[in-house]
C-alpha positions in Angstrom: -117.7 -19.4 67.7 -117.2 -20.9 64.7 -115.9 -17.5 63.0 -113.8 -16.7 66.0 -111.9 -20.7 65.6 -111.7 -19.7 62.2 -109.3 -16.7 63.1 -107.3 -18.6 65.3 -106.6 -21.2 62.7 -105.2 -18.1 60.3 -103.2 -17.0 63.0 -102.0 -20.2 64.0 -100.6 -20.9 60.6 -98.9 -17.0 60.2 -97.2 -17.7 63.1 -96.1 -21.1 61.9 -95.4 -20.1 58.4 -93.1 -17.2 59.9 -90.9 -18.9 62.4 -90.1 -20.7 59.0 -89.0 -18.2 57.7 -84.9 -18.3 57.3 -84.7 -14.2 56.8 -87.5 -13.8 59.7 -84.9 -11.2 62.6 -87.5 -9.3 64.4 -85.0 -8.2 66.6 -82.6 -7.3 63.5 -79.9 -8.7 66.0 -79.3 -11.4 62.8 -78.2 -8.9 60.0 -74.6 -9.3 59.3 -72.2 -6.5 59.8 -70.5 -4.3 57.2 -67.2 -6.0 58.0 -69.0 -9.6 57.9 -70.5 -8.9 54.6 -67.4 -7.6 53.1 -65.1 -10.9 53.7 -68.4 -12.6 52.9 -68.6 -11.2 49.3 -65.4 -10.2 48.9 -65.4 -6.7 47.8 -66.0 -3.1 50.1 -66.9 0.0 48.2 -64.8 2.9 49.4 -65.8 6.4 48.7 -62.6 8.8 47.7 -62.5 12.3 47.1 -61.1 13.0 43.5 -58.5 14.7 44.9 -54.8 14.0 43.5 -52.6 12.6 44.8 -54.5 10.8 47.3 -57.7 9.5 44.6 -57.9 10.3 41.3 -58.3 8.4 38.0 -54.9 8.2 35.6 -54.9 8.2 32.0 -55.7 4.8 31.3 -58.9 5.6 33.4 -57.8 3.5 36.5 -59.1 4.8 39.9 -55.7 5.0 42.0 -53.8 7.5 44.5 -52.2 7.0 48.1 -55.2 6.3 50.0 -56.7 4.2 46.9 -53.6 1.7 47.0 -53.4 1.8 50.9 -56.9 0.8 51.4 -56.1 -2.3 48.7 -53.1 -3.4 50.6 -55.0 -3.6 54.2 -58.4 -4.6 52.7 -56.1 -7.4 50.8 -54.9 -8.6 54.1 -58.1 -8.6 55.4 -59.2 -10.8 53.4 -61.5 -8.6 50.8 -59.9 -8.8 47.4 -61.9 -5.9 45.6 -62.5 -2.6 46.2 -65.1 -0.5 44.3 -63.8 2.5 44.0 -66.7 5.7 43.9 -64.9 9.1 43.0 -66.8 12.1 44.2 -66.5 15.5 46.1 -65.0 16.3 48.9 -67.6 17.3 50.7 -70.5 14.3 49.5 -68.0 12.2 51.8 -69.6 11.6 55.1 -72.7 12.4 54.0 -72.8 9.5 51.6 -70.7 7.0 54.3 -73.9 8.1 56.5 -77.0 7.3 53.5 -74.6 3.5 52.8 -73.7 5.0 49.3 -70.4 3.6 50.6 -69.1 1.6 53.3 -65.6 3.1 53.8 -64.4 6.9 53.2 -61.2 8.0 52.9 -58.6 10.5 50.6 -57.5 14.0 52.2 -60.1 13.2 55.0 -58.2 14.7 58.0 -59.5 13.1 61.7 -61.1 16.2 63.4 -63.1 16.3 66.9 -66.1 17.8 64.7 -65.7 15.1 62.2 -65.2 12.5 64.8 -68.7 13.3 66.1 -70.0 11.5 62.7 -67.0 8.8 61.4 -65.4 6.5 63.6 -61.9 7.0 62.1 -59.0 4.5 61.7 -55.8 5.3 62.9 -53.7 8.2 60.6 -52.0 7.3 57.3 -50.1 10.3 57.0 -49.4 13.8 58.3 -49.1 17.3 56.3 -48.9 20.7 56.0 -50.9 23.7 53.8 -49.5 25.4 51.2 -51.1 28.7 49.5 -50.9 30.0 45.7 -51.0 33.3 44.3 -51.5 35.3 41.3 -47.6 35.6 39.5 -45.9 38.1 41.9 -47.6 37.7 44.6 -49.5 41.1 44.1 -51.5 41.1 47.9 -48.0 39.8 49.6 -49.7 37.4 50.6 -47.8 34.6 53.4 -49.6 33.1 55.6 -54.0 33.0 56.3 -52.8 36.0 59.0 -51.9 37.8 55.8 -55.7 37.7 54.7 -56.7 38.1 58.1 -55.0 41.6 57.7 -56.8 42.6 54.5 -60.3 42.1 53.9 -60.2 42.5 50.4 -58.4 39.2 50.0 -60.6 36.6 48.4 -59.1 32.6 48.6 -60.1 30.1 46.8 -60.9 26.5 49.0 -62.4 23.0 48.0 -66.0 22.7 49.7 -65.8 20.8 52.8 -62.0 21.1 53.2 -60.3 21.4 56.4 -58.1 24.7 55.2 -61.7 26.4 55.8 -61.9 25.5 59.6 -58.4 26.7 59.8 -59.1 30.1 58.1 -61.7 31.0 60.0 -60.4 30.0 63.7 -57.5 32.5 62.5 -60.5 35.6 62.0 -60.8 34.9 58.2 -63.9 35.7 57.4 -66.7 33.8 55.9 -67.1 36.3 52.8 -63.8 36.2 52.0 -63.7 32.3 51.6 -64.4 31.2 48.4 -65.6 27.7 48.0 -65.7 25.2 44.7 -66.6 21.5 44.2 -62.9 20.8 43.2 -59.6 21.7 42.6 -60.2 22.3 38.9 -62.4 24.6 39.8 -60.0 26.1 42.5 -57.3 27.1 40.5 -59.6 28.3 37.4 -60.9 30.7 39.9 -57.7 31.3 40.9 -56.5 31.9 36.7 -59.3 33.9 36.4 -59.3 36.9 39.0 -62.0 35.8 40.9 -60.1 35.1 44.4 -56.7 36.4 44.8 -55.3 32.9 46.4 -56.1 29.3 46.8 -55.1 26.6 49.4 -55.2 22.9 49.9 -52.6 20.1 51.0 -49.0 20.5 49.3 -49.0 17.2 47.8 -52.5 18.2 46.5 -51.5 21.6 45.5 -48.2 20.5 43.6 -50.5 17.6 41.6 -53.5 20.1 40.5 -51.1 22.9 39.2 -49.0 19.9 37.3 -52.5 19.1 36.0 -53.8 22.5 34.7 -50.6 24.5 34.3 -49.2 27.0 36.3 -48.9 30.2 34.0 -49.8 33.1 35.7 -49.4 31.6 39.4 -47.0 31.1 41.8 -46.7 28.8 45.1 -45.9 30.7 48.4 -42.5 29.2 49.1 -42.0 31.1 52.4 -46.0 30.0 53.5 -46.1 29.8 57.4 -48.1 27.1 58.6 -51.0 28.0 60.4 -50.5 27.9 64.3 -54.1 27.6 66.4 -54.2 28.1 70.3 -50.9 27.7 70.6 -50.0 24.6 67.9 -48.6 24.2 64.6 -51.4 23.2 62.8 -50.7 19.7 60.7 -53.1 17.4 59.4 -53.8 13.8 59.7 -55.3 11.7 57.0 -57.7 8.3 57.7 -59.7 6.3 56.5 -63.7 6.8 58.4 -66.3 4.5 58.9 -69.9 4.9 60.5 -70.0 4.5 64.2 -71.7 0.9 64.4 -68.6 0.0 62.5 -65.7 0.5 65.2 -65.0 -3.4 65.0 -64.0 -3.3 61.3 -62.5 -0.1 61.7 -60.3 -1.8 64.4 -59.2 -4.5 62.5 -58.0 -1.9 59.4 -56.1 -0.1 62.0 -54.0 -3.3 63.1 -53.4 -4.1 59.4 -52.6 -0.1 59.1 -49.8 -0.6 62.1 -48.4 -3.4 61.3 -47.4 -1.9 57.4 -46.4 1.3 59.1 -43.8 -0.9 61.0 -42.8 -3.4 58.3 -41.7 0.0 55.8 -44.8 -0.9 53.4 -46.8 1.9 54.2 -43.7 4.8 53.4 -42.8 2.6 50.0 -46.6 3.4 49.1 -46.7 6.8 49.7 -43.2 7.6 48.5 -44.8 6.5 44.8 -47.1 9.1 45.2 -44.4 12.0 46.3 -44.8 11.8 50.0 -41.8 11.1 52.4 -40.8 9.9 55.2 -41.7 13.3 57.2 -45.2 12.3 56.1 -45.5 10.0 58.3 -48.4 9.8 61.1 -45.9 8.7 64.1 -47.4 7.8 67.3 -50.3 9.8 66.9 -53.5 7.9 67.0 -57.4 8.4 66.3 -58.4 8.6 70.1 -55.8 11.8 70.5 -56.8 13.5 67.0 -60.6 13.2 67.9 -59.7 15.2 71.5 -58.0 17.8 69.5 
């Protein structure tokens, strides 16, 4: 008896000791959220692809780009002063928004139904097209991803996780011809070097890179026709994403997003980083893009 009124005692006082407890949530319903956290402290980390023009890191070793200074201005208004920018790969994207490496994702990150499955996206920052490069000449005659439909041969050169791929091969590309690297460095050396007879990306993107490592020995497929899928001109639409338990902060970045599209500040921003007014996302909206 004695032994048993001993053990109720202990438990007595565990009990006791942790309904003290301030960090005690046993139904976790008490952690704050990744928006209430951020205004809290401040700051959001924001993963971008290194992808010029949209992230990269300039000569004086600033981290900056169109989605980089977008995501300031709205984060600003929000409330959350800093962001801490990680550069990384394309493709390390959503799978490091999904391990909390970062709390935000955006740069070249076009809203997909696929991707939509995994990132609730904000509403589009921008639209835009593809553009191709070839060796000097254009020795395959090479115009459109029908062109390397045609001949099997071809080999192009594609970032890893990049949109262009989905494109290629809903257009009977196939998956030996497509060549993919971990940037666009390494896209257009493979390019220099023989080993894939074209590479493919954004415009914007593809205009930066070749300003970055030179375009001897290449040129850029002036007459490229866009890709048209099931009937569409195909055009893509750049966001920021969040995880899925995030919708409410992804909702308030959206209204900030609007209202700048509306007040002009959102085309002064990307005008800085060569975009134009045709770049513009319009009407369209996250709900319609993640339909397809």
């Amino acid at each position: 008896m004695k032994n048993n009124m001993v053990k109720i005692g202990l438990a007595l006082v565990l009990v006791i000791s942790l309904m003290g407890c301030g960090n005690l949530d046993v139904g976790g319903s008490g952690a704050a959220s990744t928006l209430e956290k951020a205004k809290e402290e401040g700051k959001i980390k924001v993963g971008f692809a290194n992808e010029k023009p949209y992230a990269y890191r300039d000569a004086n070793g600033k981290v900056t780009g169109e989605a980089v200074e977008i995501s300031k201005a709205i984060f600003k208004k929000m409330g959350i002063k800093e962001v801490e920018p990680v550069l990384t790969e394309f493709g390390q994207l959503i799978p490091g928004l999904k391990a909390k490496r970062f709390d935000v994702i955006t740069a070249g990150m076009y809203i997909t139904p696929e991707r939509c499955k995994e990132v609730a996206f904000a509403d589009p920052e921008y639209q835009i097209g593809e553009a191709l490069a070839v060796k000097k000449g254009n020795p395959k005659d090479l115009h459109s991803y029908e062109d390397v439909v045609k001949n099997e041969d071809v080999k192009v050169g594609v970032m890893q996780g990049a949109i262009e791929i989905q494109y290629m091969e809903d257009l009977g590309v196939k998956k030996s011809q497509i060549k993919q690297y971990s940037d666009q460095p390494g896209v257009v050396q493979a390019l220099k070097s023989g080993r894939v007879d074209a590479i493919t990306m954004t415009g914007p993107s593809l205009t930066e890179i070749l300003k970055a490592q030179g375009q001897e020995g290449i040129d850029v497929v002036k007459d490229f026709e866009q890709p048209v899928i099931d009937g569409k001109s195909v055009v893509g639409f750049g966001a920021a994403g969040f995880r899925p338990e995030d919708k409410e902060f992804r909702d308030q970045f959206t209204q900030e997003l609007n209202k700048m599209e509306e007040s002009g500040e959102l085309l002064k921003i990307l005008k800085e980083f060569n975009f134009g007014d045709e770049n513009l996302p319009g009407d369209k909206t996250q709900e319609e893009l993640c339909k397809g």
